[in-house]
N, C-alpha and C positions, 0 to 999 in steps of 0.2 A: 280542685282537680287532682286526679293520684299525677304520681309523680315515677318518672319512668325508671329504670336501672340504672341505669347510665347518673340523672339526677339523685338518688339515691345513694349512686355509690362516690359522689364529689362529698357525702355529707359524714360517710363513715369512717372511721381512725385509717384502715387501708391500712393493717397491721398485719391482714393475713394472719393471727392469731389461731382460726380454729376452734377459738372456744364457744363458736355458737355451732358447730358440729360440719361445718361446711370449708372446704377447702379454701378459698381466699373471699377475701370481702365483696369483690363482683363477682362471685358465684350464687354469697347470701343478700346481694341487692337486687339481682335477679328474683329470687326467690320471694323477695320481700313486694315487689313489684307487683308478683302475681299473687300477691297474698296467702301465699302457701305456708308462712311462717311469718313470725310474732316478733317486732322489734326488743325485744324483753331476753331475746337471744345472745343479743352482743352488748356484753357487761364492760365495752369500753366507752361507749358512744355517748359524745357531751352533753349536757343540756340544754343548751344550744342546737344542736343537730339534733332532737331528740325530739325538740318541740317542733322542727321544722317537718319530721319524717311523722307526725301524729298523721295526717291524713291517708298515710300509705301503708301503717301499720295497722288500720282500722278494718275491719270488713265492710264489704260495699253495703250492706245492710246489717247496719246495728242489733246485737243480742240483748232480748229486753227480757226478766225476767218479772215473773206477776206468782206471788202467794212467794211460802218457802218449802222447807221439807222435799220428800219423795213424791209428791202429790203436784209440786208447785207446774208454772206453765211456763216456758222459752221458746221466744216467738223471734222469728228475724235470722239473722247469722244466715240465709241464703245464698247462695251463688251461682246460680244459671238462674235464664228463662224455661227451657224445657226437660224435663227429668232424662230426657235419654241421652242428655250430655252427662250430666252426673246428678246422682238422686238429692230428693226435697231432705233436709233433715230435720224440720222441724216442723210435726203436724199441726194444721192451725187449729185454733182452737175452739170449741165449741159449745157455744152457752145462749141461758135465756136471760129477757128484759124481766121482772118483777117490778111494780110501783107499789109504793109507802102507802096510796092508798087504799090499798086493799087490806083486811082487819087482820089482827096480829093471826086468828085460827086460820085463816085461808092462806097466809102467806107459810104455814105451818105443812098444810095439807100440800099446796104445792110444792113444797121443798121436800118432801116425803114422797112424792112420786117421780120429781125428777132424780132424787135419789139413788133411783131404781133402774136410770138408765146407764146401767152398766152389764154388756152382753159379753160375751164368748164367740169369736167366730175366728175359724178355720187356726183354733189354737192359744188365738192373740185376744187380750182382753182388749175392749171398744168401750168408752166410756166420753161422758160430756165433762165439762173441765171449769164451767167458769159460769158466774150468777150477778146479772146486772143489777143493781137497786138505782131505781129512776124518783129522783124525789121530784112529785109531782103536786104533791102536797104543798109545798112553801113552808113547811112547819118545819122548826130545827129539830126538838122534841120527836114527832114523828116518824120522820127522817132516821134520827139516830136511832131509837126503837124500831123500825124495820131489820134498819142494818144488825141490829143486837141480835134480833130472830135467826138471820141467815147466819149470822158467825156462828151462833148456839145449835144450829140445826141441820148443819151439812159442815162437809169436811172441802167441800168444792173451793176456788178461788175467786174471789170476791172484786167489781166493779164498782164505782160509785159516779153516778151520772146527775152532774147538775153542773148552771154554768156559775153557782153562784157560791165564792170562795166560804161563807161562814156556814154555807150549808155543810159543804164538804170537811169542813174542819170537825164540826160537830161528829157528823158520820164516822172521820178519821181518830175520835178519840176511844170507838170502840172496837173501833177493827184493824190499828197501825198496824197490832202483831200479825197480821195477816199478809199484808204489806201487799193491799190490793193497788189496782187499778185507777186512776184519777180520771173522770173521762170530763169533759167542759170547759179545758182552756179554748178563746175564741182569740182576734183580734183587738177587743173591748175587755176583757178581761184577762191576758196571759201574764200582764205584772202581780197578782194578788194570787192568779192559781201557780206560778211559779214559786213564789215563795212559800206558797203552800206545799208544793210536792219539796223543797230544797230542805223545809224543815222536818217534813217527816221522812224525806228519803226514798219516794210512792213515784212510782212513771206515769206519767203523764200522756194525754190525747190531746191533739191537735187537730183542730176542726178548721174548715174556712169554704168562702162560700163558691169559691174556684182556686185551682192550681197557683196559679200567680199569689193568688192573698197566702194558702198555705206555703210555698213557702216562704216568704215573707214572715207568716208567725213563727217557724220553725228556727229563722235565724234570730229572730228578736228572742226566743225559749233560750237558743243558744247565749246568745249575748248575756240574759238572765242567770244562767251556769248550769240550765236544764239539758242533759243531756239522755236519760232514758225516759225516749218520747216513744210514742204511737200514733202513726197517722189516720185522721179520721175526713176518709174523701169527702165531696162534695155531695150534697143532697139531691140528688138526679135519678132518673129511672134505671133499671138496671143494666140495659146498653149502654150509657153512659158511665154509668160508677164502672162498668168492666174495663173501659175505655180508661177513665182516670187508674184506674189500679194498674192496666197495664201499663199506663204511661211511667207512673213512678217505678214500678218495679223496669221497667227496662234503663228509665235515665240516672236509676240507682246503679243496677251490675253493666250496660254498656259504656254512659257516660261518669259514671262516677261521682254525679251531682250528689255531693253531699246533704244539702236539702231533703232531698228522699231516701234516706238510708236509712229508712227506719219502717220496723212491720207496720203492718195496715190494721183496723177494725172497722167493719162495718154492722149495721142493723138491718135486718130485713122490714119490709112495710108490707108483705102482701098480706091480706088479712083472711085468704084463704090457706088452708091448709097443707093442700097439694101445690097451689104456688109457691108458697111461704117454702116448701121444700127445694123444689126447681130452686128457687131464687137463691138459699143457702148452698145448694150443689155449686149454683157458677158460680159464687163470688170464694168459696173455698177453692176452686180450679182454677180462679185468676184474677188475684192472688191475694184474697186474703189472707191476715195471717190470724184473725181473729174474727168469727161472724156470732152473732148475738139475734135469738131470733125470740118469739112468742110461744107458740104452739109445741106444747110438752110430751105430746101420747107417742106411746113408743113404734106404732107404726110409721110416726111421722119421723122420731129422730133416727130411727135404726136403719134408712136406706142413705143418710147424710152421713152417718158414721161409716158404713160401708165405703159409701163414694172415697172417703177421707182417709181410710184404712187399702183402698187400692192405688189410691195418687199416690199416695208418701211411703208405698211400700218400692225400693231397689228396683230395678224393673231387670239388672242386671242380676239379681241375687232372689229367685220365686221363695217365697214361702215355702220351707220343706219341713216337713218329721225326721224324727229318727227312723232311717231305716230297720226297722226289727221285724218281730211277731209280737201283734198285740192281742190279747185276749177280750172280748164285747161278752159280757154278763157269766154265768157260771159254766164255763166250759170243761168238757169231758175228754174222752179217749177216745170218743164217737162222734166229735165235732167236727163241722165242716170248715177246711181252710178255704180263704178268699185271698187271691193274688191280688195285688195293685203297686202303682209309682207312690213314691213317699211326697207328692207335690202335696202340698196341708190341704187344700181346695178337696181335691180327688182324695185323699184318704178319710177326711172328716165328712165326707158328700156318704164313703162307703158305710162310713162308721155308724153314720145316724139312719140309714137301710137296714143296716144289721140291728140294733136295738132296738127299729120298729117293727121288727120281723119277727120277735121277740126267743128268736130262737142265737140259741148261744154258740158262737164262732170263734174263729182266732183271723184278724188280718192279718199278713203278711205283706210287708210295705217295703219294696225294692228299694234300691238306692237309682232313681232314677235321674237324679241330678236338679230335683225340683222340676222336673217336664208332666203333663198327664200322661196318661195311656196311650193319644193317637203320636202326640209328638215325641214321647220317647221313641216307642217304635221308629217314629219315622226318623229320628237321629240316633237310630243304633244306640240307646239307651235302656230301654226295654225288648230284650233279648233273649229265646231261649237259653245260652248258657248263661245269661243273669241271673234268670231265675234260677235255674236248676239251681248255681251254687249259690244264692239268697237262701234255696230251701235245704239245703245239707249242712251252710252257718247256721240255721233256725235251730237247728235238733228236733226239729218237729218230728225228725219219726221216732223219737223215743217218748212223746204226748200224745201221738192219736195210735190207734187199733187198725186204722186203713192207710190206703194210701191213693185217696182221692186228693186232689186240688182244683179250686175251680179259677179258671182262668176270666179274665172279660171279654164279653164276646165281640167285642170289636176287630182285637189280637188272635181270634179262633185261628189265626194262619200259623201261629207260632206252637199250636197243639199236638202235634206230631214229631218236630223235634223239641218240645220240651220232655214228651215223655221218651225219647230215644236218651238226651241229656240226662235225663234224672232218676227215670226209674218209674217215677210217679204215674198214675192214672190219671189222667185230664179232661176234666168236665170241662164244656164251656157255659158260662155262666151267662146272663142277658147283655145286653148293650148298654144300656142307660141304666146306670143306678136306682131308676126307682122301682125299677123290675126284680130289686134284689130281692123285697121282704114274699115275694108270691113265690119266687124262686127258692129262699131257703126252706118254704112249707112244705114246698112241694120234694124238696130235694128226700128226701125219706120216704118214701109214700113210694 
């Protein structure tokens, strides 16, 4: 169990020293309490009190790290149940199952397509992160030769799924520098997979066939000296598994229950498509920190990575651009300007209007605070004098020959004093962005 301020601060020198940056020693056991800061602070504190205060210097869920470099994946280090306390910081992550026995060119073909699941949306790159190898084979040989293909064939981070310690060793002799994933400790085998992750240094999954047994293995891992685990729930239907995930992530950050302090991975089983998706949506919203599915084709991963890319984005902090002028294909002195908020959603919604419109603009992207169109407006954020002086910081009238602007028609209320404000002629432009590319045809004509 964490241990309170007050406990905490019986254990520290009580030097009041200052050298971990905080006024007196119960100000930084407070602090420490709430795990807002790192015992690694105060360079006076014994070894003795030092080992006593591990549980309280720890975060309530474990930071496990899987691969290395710029690429690698960090799962865990969470602290709330719901983001509108304070945001997700670590997107969970997202990858498929592969078996050994599929032939070395198919495993080839598929790593080459899942490859390719790497998009662009509303600015931010959206990409899959992680490639399970399931030896289903029984073959050491095999095994390792799959695993050989994926280390040789993607830059992704690497899995290894089997319950059986000499399989996994094999597998770990060609992919340590990868410093993948261990997934197959059970209750019947966590002394031989233990020593197996202690000598290569590889984190480890803990499986069990209910809550009670895991943790139970999580402490015997412990005992073993394993401490970057990943928990692998219980094999249940998906009301179920939401159930156990929410249970540990809550008896992690409410009770402190060390047992569960450590991220999750799960597998999807539905072996349709569209559920296979549903089913990777909720267990990443609650609360995976790792789901692992089948099904590769990028209609199926690209609305998962969305979901994924809208949970763990700030909910306090939208997605914004720079607010400037930006130029869409080869624009003139005769080009039409398009007003809008700089929220990335709403600019990049404009942007892909305008280049299918195929006629050449300039946006102009307010400083709206990260709001759209209707809710700047309605927060006094998108404003006739915004704009005006948006459009006199632009120098836009030293690039275009007119002095048209089209505004959104939503905002048409603000058309009348934007051109008292600015000067400008104010077209109003459609409502819905997809009326932009008929609109710019037509705008000449």
């Amino acid at each position: 169990m964490a241990l309170s301020g007050l406990e905490i601060y019986k254990l520290l020198p009580k030097t009041n020293c200052k050298a971990c940056g905080f006024p007196t020693c119960l100000a930084f056991s407070m602090q420490l309490a709430a795990k807002k800061v790192s015992l690694d602070k105060c360079p006076h504190v014994s070894p003795e009190a030092k080992a006593a205060l591990e549980s309280a210097a720890e975060p309530p869920i474990k930071l496990i790290t899987i691969g290395k470099g710029e690429e690698k994946i960090e799962v865990g280090n969470e602290t709330v149940l719901f983001r509108h306390e304070e945001k997700f910081y670590h997107p969970c992550a997202i990858g498929f199952l592969l078996e050994d026995t599929a032939a070395p060119e198919e495993i080839k073909k598929t790593l080459e397509k899942i490859n390719k699941l790497d998009f662009e949306r509303v600015g931010q790159r959206i990409k899959v992160d992680i490639i399970a190898i399931s030896c289903k084979s029984n073959d050491a040989a095999r095994f390792q030769n799959a695993v050989k293909a994926v280390v040789e064939n993607t830059n992704l981070q690497i899995a290894l799924v089997s319950k059986d310690a000499a399989l996994i060793e094999k597998a770990l002799e060609v992919s340590r520098e990868k410093n993948p994933l261990v997934c197959g400790a059970n209750s019947a085998n966590f002394k031989e997979m233990a020593k197996l992750a202690g000598n290569y240094k590889v984190p480890l999954t803990a499986g069990a066939q209910n809550l009670e047994e895991l943790e139970a293995l999580v402490k015997n891992l412990n005992a073993e000296g394993i401490r970057d685990i990943v928990l692998e729930p219980p094999e249940k239907g998906v009301a179920e598994k939401v159930w156990d995930l929410t249970q540990i992530r809550r008896l992690a950050l409410k009770k402190a229950f060390r047992p569960f302090g450590y991220p999750t991975i799960v597998f999807t089983k539905s072996g349709d498509p569209y559920q296979e998706t549903s089913e990777a949506v909720t267990y990443l919203a609650k609360y995976a920190s790792i789901v692992i599915m089948k099904g590769t084709s990028p209609e199926q991963v690209l609305p998962i990575l969305t979901a994924r890319q809208n949970i763990f984005t700030d909910p306090q902090k939208p997605l914004q651009v720079e607010p400037k002028i930006y130029e869409v294909g080869k624009v003139t002195e005769k080009s039409p300007i398009l007003v809008t908020t700089n929220f990335s959603l709403t600019y990049y919604t404009v942007e892909a209007e305008v280049e299918s419109s195929a006629v050449s603009a300039f946006i102009l992207s307010c400083d709206s605070e990260g709001m759209s169109v209707l809710t700047a407006w309605a927060a006094d954020k998108f404003t006739a004098e915004s704009i005006a002086k948006a459009l006199e910081k632009s120098g836009l009238k030293d690039k275009v020959s007119h002095k048209n602007v089209v505004l959104p028609g939503y905002v048409s209320v603000l058309s009348g004093k934007l051109e008292e404000e600015s000067g400008w002629n104010v077209i109003v432009g459609p409502k819905e962005a997809a009326g932009i590319p008929v609109f710019l045809r037509n705008l000449g004509s």
